[in-house]
N, C-alpha and C positions, 0 to 999 in steps of 0.2 A: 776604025777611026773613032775617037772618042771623042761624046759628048761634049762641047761647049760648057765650063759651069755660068750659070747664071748669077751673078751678084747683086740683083738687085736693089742696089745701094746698100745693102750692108755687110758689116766686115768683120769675120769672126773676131780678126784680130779686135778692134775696136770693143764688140761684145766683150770680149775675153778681161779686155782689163777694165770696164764698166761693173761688172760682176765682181772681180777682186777686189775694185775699190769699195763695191757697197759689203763686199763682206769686212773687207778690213774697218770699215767704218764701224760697223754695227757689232764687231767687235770692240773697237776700243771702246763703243757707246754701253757694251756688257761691261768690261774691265771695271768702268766707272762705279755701275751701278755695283757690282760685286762690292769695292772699295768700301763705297758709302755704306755698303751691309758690315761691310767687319768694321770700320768703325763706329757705326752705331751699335755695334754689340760690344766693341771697348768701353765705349764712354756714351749709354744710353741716356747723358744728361744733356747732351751734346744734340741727338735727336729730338728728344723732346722739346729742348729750345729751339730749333728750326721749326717744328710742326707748330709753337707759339708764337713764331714770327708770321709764320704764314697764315693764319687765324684771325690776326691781332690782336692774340688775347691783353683785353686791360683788367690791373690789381689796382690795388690801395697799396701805395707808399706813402712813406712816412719823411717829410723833409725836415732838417734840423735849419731854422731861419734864426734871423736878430730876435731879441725879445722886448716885447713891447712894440712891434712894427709887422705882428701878425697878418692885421687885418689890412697894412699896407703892400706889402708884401704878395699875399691872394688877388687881391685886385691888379697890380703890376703882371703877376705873370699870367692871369687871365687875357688884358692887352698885348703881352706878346703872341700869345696862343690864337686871337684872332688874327694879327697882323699876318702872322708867319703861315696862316690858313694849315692850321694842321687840326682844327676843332676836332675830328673823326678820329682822332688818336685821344685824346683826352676825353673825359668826363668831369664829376662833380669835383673841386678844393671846398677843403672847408677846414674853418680853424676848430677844434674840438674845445666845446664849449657847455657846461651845465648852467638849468637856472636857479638858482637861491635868491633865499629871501633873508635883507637885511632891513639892521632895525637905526636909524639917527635919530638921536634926541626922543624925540617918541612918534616918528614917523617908519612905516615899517613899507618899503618896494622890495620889486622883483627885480632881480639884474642878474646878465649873464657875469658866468666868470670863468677864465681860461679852463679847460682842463691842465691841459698841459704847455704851459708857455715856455715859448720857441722853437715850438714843432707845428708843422701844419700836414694835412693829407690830401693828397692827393691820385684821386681817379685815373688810370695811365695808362695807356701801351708802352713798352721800354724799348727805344733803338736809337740809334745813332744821334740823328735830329731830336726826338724829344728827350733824348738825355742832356744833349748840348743845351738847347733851349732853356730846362726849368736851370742847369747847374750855371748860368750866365744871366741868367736874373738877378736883380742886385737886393742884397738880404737873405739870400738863399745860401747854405753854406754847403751841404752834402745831402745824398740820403744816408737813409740810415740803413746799414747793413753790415754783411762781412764781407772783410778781404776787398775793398772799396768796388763791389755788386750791390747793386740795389735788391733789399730783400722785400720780397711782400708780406703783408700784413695778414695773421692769422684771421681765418672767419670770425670765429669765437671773440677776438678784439674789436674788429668793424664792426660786428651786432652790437655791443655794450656801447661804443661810442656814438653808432649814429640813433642807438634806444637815446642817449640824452640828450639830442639834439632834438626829437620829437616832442612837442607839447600835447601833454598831457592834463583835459580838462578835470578826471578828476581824482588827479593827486597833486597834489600842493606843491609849489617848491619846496626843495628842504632849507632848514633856518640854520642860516650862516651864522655859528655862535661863536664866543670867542672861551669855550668853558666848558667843561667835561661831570658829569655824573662822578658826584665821590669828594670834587673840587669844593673849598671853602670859597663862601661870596661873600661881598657886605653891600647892604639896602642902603640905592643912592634915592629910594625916592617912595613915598610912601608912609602910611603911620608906622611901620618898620625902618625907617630911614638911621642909617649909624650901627646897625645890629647887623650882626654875623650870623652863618647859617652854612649846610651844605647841602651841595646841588641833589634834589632826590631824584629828578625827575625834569625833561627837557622834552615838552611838545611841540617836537617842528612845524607841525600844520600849522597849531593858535600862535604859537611866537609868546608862549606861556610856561615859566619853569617851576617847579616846586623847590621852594627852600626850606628845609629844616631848622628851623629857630627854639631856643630857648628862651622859652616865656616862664615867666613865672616857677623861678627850674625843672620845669618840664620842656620835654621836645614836642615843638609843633611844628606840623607841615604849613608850609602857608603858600599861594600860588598866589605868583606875580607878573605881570609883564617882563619879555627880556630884557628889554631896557631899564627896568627899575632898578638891576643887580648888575655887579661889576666884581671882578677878580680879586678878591682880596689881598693886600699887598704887607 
């Protein structure tokens, strides 16, 4: 007579397909992974953008805005960027900007002046939401890139830009002239006043130019304020 089996509440059958199922799962959970490996060896540009999503690596882009409404423009979509509390995706905007020195009348100031007007940069992570966001700010037209992708900005470019955005105590701004070395001028001001000359020599730091004058028919250098001299016409 044989043995009684004991089942102890469990049931091969039960085991049996508990087991298949976790193999077939962890199969298809291989299938997957396999996938993801050939196509990231088709289109390894494809991987690397994932692996930058998941980072949240942020670049410098480059947005094309209205011009003349730069500085309006940065302020608007910074408001939206707090409202919409996405700050941790963003970093610095800024309108790219150098400073020169000009001369009125015979008053000589520092002012900024565009680099590039109707472009502004901006600090970024790029997905979904912060693309909708800066491209629905109003003044903002595209970024700048190919194939309508936002491309990022070469290192070699953001260094040169944000170097002129730094003030520098000791180099002068350069002097906003409106005249080139080689260029004929005429003295609007001065015991040279009426007399023609050419530009020798153009000191940005003093706001001081050399002209080349005929005195006496000989050529003299003579050094004037930039304001004393004007393009001749």
């Amino acid at each position: 007579m044989s043995e009684p089996v004991v089942n102890n509440g469990e049931s091969p059958i039960e085991d049996s397909a508990v087991q298949t199922a976790d193999e077939s799962v962890g199969d298809e959970f291989a299938d997957d992974d396999a996938d993801e490996e050939i196509v990231g060896q088709l289109d390894p540009a494809l991987t690397e953008k994932k692996e930058e999503q998941k980072k949240g690596k942020k670049d410098w882009y480059i947005l094309k805005v209205q011009v003349n409404r730069e500085d309006t423009i940065k302020k608007s979509l910074e408001r939206r960027i707090a409202v919409s509390g996405l700050e941790d995706c963003f970093g610095d905007i800024l309108v790219p900007t150098e400073k020169v020195t000009e001369i009125r009348g015979d008053k000589k100031r520092i002012v900024k002046r565009k680099l590039y007007p109707g472009y502004i940069m901006v600090f970024m992570e790029i997905n979904d939401e912060t693309w909708f966001l800066v491209r629905e700010t109003s003044g903002v037209g595209d970024f700048t890139g190919t194939q309508g992708r936002p491309t990022a900005m070469l290192s070699h470019e953001v260094q040169r830009i944000l170097k002129s955005e730094q003030e520098s105590p000791q180099k002068a701004p350069e002097l906003k002239v409106g005249y080139r070395v080689g260029q004929i001028v005429k003295v609007k001001d001065g015991p040279f006043e009426t007399l023609e000359g050419t530009v020798g020599n153009i000191d940005a730091s003093s706001g001081r130019v050399t002209v080349i004058i005929s005195i006496f028919g000989r050529s003299t250098p003579v050094e004037l304020e930039y304001w004393q001299v004007e393009l001749s016409k």
